[in-house]
DRENTORKOL-3810 file (N, C-alpha, C; in nm, 4 decimals):
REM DRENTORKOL-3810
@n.u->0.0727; n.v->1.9586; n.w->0.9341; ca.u->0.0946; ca.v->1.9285; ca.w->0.7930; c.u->0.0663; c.v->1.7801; c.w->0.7682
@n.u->-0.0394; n.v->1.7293; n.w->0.6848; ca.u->-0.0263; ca.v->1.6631; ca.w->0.6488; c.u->0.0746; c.v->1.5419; c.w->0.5404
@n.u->0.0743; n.v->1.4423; n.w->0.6443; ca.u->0.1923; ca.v->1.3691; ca.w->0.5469; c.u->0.1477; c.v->1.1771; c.w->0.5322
@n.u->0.2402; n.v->1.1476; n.w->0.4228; ca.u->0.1860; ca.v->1.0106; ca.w->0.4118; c.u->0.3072; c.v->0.9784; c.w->0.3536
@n.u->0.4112; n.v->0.8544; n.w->0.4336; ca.u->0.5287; ca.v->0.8543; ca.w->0.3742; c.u->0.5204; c.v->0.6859; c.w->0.4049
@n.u->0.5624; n.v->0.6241; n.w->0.2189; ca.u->0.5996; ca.v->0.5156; ca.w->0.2199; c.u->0.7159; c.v->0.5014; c.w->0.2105
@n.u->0.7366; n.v->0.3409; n.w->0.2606; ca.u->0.9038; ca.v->0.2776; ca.w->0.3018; c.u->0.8813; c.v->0.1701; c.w->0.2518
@n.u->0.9886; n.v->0.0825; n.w->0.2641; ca.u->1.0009; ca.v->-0.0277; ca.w->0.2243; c.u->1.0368; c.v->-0.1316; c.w->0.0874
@n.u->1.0350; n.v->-0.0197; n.w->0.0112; ca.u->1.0503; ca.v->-0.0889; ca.w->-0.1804; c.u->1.2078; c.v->-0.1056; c.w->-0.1528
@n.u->1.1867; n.v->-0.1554; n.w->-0.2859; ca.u->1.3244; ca.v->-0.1675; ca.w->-0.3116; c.u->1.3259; c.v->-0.3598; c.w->-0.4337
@n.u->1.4111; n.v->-0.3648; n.w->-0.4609; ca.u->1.4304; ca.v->-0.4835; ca.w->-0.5519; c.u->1.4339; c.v->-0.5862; c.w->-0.4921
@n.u->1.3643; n.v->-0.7066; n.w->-0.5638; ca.u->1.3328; ca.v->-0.8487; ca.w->-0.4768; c.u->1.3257; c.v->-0.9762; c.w->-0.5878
@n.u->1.3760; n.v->-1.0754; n.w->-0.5332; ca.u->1.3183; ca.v->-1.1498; ca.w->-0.6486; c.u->1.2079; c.v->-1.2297; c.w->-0.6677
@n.u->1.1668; n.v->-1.2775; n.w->-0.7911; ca.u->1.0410; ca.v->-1.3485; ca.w->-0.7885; c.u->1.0032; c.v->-1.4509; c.w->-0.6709
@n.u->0.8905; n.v->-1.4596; n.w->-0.6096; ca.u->0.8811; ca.v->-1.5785; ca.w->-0.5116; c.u->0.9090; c.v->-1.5069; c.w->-0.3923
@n.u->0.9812; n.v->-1.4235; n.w->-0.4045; ca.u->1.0302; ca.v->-1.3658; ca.w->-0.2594; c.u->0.9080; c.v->-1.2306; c.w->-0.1832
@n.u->0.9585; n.v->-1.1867; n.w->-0.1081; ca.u->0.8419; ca.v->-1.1166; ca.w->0.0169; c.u->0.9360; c.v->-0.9726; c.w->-0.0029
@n.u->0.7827; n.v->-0.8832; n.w->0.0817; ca.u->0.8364; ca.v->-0.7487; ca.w->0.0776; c.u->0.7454; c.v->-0.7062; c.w->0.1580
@n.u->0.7401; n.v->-0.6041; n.w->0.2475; ca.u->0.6530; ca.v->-0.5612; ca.w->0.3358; c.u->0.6852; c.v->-0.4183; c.w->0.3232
@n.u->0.6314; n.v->-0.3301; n.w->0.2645; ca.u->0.5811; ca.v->-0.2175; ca.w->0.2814; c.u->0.5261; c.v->-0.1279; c.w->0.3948
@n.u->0.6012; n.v->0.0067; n.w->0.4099; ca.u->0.5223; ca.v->0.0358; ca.w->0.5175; c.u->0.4311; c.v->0.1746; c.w->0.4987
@n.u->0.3571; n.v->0.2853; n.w->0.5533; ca.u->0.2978; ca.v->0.4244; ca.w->0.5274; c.u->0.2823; c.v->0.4897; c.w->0.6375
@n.u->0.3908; n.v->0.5936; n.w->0.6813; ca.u->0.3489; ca.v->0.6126; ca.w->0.8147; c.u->0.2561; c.v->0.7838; c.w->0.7608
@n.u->0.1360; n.v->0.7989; n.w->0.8415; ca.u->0.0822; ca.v->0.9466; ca.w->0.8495; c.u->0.0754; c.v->1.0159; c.w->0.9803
@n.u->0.0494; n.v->1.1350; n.w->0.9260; ca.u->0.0853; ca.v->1.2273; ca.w->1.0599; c.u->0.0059; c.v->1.3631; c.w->1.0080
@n.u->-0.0201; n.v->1.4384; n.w->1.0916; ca.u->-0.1362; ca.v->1.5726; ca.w->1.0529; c.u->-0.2866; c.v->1.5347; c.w->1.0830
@n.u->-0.3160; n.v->1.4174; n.w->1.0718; ca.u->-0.4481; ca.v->1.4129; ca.w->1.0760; c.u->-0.4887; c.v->1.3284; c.w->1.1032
@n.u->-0.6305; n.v->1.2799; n.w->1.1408; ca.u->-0.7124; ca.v->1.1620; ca.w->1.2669; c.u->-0.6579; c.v->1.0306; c.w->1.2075
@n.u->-0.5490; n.v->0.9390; n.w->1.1814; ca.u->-0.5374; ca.v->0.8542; ca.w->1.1015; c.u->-0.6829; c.v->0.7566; c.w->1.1271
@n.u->-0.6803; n.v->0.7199; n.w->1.2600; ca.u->-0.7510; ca.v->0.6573; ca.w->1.2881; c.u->-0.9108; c.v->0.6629; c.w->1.1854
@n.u->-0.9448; n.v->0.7449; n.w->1.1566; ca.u->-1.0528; ca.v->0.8319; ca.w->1.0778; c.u->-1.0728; c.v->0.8087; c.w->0.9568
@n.u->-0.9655; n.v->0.7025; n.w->0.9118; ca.u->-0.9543; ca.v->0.6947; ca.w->0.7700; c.u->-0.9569; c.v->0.5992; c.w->0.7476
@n.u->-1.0449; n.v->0.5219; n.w->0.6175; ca.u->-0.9982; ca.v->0.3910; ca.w->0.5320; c.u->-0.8550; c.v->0.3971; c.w->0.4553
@n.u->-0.7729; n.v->0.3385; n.w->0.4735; ca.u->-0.6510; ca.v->0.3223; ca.w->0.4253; c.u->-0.5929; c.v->0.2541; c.w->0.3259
@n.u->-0.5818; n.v->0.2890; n.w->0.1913; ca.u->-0.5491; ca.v->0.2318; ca.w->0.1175; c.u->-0.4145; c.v->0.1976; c.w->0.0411
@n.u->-0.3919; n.v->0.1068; n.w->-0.0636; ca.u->-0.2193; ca.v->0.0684; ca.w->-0.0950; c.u->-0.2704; c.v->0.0762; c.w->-0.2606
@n.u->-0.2417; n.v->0.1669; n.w->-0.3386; ca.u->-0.2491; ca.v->0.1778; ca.w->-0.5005; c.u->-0.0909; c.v->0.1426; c.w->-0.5924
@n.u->-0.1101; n.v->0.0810; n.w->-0.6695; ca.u->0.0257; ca.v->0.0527; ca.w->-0.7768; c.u->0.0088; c.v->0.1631; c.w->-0.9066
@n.u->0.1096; n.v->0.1811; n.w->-0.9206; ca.u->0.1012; ca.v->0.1868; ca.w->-1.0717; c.u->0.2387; c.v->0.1754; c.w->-1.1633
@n.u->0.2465; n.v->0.1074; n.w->-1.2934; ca.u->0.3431; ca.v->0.0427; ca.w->-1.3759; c.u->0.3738; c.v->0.1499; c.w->-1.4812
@n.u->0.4574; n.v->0.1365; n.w->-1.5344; ca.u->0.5215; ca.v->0.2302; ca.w->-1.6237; c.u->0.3830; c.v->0.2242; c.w->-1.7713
@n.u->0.3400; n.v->0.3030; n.w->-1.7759; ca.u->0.2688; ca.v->0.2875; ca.w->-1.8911; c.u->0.1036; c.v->0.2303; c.w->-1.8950
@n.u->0.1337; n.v->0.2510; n.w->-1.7448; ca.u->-0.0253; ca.v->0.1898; ca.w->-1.6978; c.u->-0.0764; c.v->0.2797; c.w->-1.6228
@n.u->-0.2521; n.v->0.2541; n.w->-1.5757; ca.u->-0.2936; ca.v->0.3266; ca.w->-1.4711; c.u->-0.3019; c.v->0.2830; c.w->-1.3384
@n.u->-0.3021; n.v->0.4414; n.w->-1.2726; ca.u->-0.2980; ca.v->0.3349; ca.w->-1.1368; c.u->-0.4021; c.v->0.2725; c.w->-1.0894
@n.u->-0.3925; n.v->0.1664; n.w->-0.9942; ca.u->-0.5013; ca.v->0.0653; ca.w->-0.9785; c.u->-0.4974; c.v->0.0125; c.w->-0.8235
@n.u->-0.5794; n.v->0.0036; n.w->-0.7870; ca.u->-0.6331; ca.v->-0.0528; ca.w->-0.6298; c.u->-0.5299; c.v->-0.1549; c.w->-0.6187
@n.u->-0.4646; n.v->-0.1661; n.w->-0.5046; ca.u->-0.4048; ca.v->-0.3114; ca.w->-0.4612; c.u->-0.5446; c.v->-0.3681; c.w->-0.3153
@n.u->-0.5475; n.v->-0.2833; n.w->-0.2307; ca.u->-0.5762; ca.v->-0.3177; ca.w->-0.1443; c.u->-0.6312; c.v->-0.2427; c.w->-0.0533
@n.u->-0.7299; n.v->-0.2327; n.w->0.0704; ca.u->-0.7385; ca.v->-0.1571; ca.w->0.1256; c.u->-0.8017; c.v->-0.2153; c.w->0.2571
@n.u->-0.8115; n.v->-0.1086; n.w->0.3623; ca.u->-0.8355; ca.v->-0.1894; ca.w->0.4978; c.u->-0.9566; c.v->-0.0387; c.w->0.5499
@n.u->-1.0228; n.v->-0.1185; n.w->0.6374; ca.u->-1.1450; ca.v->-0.0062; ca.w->0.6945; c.u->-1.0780; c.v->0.0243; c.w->0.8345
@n.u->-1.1371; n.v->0.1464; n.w->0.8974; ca.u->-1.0729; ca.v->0.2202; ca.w->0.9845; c.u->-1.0191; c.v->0.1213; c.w->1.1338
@n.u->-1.0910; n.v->-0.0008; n.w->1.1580; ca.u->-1.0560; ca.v->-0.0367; ca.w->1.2846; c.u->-0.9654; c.v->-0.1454; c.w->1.1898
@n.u->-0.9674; n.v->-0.1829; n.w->1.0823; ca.u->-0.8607; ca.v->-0.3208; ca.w->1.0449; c.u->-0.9432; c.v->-0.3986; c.w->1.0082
@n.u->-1.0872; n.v->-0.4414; n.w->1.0773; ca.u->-1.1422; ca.v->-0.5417; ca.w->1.0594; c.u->-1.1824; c.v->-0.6096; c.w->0.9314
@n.u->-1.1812; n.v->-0.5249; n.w->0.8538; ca.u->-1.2361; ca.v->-0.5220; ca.w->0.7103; c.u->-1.1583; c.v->-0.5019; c.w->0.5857
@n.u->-1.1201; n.v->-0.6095; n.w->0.4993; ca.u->-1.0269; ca.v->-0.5440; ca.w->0.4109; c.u->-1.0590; c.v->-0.6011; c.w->0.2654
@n.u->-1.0096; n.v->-0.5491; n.w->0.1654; ca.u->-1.0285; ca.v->-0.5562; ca.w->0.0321; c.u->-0.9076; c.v->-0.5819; c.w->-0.0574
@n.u->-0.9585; n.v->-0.6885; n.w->-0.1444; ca.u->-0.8110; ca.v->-0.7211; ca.w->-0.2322; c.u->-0.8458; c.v->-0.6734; c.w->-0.3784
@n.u->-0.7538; n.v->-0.6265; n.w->-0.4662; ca.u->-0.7866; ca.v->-0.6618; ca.w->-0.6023; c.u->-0.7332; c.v->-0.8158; c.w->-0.6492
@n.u->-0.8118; n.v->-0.8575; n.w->-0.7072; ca.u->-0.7851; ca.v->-1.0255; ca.w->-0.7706; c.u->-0.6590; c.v->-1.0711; c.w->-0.7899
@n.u->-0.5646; n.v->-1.0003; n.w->-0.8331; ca.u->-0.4573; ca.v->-1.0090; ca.w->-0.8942; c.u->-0.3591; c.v->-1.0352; c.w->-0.7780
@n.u->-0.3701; n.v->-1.0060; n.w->-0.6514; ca.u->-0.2429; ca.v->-0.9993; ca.w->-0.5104; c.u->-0.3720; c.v->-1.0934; c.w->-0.4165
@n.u->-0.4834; n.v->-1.1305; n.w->-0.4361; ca.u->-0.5253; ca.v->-1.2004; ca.w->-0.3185; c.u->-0.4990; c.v->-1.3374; c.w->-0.2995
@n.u->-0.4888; n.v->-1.3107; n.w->-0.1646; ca.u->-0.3773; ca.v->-1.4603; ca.w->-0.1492; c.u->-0.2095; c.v->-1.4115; c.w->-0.1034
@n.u->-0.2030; n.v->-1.3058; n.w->-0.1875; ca.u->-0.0720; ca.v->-1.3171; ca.w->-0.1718; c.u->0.0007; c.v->-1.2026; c.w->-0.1156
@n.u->-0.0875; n.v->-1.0848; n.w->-0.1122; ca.u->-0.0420; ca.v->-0.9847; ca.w->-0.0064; c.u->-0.1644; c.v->-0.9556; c.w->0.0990
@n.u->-0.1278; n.v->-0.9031; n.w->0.1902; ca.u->-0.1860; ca.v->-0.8475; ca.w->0.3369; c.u->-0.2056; c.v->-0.7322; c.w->0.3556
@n.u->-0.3030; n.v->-0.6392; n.w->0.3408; ca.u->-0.2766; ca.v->-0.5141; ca.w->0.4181; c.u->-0.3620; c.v->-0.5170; c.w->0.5837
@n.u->-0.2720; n.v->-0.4477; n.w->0.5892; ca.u->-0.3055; ca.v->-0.4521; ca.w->0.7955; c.u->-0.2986; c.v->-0.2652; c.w->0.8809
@n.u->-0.2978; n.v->-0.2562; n.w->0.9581; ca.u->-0.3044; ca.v->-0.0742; ca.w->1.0020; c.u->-0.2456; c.v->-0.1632; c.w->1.1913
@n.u->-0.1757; n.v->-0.0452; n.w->1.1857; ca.u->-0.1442; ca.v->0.0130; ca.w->1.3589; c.u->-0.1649; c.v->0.1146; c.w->1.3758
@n.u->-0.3090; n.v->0.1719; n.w->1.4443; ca.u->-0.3609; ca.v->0.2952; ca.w->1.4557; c.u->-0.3151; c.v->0.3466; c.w->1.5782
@n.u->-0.2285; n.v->0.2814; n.w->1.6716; ca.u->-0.1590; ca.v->0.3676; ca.w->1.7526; c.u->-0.0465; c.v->0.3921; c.w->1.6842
@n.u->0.0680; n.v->0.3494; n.w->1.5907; ca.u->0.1355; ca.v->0.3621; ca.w->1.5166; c.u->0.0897; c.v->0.4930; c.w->1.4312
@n.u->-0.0076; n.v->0.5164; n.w->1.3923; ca.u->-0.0346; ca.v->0.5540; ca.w->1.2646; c.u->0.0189; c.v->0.5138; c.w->1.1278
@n.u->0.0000; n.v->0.3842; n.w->1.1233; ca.u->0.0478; ca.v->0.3164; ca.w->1.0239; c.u->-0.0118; c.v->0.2045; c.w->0.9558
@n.u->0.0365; n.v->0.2280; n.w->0.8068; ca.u->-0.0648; ca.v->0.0889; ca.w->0.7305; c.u->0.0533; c.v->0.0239; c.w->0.6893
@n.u->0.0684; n.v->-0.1251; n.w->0.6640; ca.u->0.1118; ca.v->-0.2071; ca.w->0.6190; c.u->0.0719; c.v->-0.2591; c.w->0.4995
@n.u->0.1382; n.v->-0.3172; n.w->0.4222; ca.u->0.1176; ca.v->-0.4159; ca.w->0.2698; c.u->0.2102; c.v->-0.5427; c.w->0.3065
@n.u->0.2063; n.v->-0.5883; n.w->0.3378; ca.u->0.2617; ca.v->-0.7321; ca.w->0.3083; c.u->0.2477; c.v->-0.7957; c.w->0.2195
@n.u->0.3622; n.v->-0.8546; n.w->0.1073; ca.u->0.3559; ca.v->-0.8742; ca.w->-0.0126; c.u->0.4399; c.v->-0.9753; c.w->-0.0289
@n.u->0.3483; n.v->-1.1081; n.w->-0.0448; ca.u->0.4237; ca.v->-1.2754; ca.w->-0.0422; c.u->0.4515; c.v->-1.2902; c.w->-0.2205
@n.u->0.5377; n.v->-1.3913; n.w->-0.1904; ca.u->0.5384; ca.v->-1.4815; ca.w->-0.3419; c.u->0.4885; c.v->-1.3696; c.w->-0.5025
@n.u->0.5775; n.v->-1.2814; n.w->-0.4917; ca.u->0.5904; ca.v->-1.2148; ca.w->-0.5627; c.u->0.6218; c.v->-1.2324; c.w->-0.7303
@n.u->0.5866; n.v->-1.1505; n.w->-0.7889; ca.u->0.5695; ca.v->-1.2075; ca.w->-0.9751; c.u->0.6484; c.v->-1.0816; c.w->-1.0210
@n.u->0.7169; n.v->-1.0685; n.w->-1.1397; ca.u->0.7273; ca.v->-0.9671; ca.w->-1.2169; c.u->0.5829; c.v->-0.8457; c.w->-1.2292
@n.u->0.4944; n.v->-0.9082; n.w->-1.2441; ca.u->0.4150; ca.v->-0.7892; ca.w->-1.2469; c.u->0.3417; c.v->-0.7338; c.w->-1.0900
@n.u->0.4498; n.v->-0.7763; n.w->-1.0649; ca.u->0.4214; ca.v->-0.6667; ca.w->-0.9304; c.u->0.4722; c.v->-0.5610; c.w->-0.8946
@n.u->0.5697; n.v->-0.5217; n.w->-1.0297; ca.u->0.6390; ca.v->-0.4496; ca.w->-1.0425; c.u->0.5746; c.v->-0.2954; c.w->-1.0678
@n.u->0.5970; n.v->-0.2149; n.w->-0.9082; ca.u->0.5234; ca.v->-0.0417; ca.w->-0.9740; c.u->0.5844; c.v->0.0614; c.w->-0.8798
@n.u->0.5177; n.v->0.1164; n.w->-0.9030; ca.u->0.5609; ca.v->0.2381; ca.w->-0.7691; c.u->0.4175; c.v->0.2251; c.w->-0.7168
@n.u->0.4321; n.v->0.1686; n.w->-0.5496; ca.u->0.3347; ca.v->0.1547; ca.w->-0.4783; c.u->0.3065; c.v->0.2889; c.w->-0.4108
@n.u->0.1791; n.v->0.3636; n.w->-0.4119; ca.u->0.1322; ca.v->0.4407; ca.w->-0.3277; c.u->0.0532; c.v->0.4206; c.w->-0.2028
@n.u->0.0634; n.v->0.5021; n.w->-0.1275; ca.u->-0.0442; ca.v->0.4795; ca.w->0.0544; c.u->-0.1531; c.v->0.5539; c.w->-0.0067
@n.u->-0.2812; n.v->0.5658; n.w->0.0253; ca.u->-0.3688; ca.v->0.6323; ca.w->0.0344; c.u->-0.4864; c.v->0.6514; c.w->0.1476
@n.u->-0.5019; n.v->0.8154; n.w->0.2206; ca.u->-0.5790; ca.v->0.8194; ca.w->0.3319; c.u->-0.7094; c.v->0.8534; c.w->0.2808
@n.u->-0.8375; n.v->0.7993; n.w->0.3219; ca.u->-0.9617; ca.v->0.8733; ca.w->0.2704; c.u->-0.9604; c.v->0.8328; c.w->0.1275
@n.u->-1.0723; n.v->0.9052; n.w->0.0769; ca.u->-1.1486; ca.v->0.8797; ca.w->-0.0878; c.u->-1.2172; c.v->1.0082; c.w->-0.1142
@n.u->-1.2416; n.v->1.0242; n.w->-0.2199; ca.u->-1.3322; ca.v->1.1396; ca.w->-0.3250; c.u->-1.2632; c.v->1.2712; c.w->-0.2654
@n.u->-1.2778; n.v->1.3895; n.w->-0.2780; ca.u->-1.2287; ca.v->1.5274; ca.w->-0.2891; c.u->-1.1203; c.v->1.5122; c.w->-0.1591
@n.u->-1.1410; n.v->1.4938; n.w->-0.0901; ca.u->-1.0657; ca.v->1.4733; ca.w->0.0234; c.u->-0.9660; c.v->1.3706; c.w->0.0487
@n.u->-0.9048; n.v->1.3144; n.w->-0.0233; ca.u->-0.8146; ca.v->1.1333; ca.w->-0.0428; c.u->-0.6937; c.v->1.2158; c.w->-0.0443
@n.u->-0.5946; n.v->1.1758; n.w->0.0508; ca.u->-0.4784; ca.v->1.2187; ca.w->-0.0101; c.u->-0.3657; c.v->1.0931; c.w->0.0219
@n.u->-0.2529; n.v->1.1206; n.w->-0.0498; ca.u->-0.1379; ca.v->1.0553; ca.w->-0.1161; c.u->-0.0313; c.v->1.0669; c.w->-0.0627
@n.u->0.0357; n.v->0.9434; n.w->-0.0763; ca.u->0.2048; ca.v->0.9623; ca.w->-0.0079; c.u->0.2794; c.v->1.0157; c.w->-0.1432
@n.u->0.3925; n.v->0.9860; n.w->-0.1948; ca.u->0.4736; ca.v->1.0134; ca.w->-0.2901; c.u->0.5171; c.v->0.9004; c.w->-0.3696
@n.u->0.5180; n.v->0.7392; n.w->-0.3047; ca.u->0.5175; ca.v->0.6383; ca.w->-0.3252; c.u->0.6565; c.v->0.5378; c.w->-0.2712
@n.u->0.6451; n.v->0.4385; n.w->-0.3066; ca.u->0.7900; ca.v->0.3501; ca.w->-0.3199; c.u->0.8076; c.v->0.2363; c.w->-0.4409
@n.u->0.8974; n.v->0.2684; n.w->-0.4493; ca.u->0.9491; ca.v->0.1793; ca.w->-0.5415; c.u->0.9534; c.v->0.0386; c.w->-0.5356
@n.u->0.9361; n.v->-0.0656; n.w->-0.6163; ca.u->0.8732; ca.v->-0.2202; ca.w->-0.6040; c.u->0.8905; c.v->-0.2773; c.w->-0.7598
@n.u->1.0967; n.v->-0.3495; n.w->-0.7469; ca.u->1.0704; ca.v->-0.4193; ca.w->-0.8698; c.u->1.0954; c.v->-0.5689; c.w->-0.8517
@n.u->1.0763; n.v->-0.6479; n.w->-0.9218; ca.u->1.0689; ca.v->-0.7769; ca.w->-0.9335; c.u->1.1435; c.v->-0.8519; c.w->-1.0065
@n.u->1.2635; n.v->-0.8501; n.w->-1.0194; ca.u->1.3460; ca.v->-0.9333; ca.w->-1.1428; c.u->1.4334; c.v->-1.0062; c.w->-1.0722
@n.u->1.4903; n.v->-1.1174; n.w->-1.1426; ca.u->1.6315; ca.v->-1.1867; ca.w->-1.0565; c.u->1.7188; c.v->-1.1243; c.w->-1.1735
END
């Protein structure tokens, strides 16, 4: 059975850090580009970040570069978000994502708010 389960949300305050985690299981993780999607109450969801199958390679959207990390432990089966110096609008329910187009699938998400 495929699964994709994020950890790590929870409430933080501005300036402050959060590290996210996605563990999968069912299928080749290794095999997959791995991605980290947000989305805000009233918004769509949108790319944070993503990493290529060995790590070496990764992608920011404009808005978190600089200031978060995504990283993978493929003996783990696991992707990371590391998320520095944090803003109110970083505020969403973060999703994991394995793969892309017909075949991409999804964790359920975590929660990620930002207020003092």
């Amino acid at each position: 059975q495929v699964q994709l389960v994020e950890s790590g949300g929870g409430l933080v305050q501005p300036g402050g850090s959060l590290k996210l985690s996605c563990a999968a299981s069912g299928f080749t993780f290794r095999s997959y580009v791995m991605s980290w999607y947000r989305q805000a109450p009233g918004k769509e969801r949108e790319l944070v970040a993503a990493v290529s199958t060995t790590g070496d390679s990764t992608n920011y959207a404009d808005s978190v570069k600089g200031r978060f990390t995504i990283s993978r432990d493929n003996a783990k089966k696991t992707v990371y978000l590391q998320m520095n110096s944090v803003t109110p609008e970083d505020t969403a329910m973060y999703y994991c994502k394995a793969g892309g187009g017909p075949s991409r699938m999804w964790g359920r998400g975590t929660q990620v708010t930002v207020s003092s």
